[in-house]
C-alpha positions as CSV (number, residue, x, y, z in Angstrom):
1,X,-5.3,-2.5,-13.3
2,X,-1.6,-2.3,-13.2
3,X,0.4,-5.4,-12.7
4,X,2.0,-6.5,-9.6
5,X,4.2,-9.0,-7.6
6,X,2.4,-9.2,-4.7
7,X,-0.9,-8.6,-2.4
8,X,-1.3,-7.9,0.9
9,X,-5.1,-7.4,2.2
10,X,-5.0,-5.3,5.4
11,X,-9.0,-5.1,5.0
12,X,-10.7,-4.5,8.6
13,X,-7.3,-3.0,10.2
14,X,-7.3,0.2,11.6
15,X,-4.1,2.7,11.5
16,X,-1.3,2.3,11.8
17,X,-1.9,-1.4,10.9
18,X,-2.1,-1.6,6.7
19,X,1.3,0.6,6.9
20,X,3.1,-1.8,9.0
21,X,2.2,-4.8,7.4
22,X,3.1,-2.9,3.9
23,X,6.1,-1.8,5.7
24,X,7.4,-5.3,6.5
25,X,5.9,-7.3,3.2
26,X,7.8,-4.3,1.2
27,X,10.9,-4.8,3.4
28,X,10.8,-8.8,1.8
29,X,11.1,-7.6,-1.8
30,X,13.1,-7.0,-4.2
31,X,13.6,-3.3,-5.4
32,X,11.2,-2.2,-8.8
33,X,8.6,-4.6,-7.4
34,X,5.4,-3.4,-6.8
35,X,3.3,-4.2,-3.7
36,X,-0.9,-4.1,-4.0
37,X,-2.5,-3.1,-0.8
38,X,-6.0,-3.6,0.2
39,X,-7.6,-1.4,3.1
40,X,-11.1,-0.3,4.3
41,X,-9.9,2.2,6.7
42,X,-10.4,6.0,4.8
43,X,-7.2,7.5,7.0
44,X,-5.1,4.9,4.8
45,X,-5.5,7.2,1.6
46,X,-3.7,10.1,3.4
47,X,-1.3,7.5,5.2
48,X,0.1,5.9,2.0
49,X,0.4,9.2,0.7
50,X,2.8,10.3,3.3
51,X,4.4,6.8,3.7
52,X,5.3,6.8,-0.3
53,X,6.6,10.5,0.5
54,X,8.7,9.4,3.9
55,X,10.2,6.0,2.5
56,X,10.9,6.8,-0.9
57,X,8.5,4.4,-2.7
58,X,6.6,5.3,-5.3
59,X,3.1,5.5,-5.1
60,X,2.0,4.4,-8.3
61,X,-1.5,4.2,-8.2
62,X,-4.2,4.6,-5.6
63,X,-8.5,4.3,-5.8
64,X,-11.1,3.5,-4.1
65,X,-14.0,0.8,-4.9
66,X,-17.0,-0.2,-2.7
67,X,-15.2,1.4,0.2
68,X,-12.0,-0.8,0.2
69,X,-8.9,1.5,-1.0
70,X,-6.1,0.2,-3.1
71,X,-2.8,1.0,-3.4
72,X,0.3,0.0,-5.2
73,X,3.3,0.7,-3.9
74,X,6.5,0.5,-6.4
75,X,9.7,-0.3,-4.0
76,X,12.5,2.1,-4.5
């Protein structure tokens, strides 16, 4: 597992939800940080995608375990 500055565990929210907060907690950070998102809703997978794509920030790795995705998100 790749290191990472911080965690935000959106677990149990539905979409749009785990973007927003990963929106806002990514907003707080300082750029090259990386941002590790939990999630149990499936849409998620395809939503980070397009929110790395959209914003700019690099989705550096993604996988699902025990039906909770994670994601870490590298700011721009």
């Amino acid at each position: 597992m790749a290191n990472f500055d911080q965690e935000l565990d959106a677990s149990g929210l539905n979409c749009p939800l785990p973007i927003l907060r990963a929106k806002k907690t990514l907003n707080g950070m300082e750029s090259g940080q990386v941002l590790r998102v939990i999630a149990t809703d499936p849409g998620s997978v395809k939503d980070f995608e397009a929110f790395a794509k959209q914003t700019g920030n690099e989705l550096v790795e993604s996988g699902e375990e025990n039906g909770k995705y994670t994601f870490l998100l590298k700011k721009k």
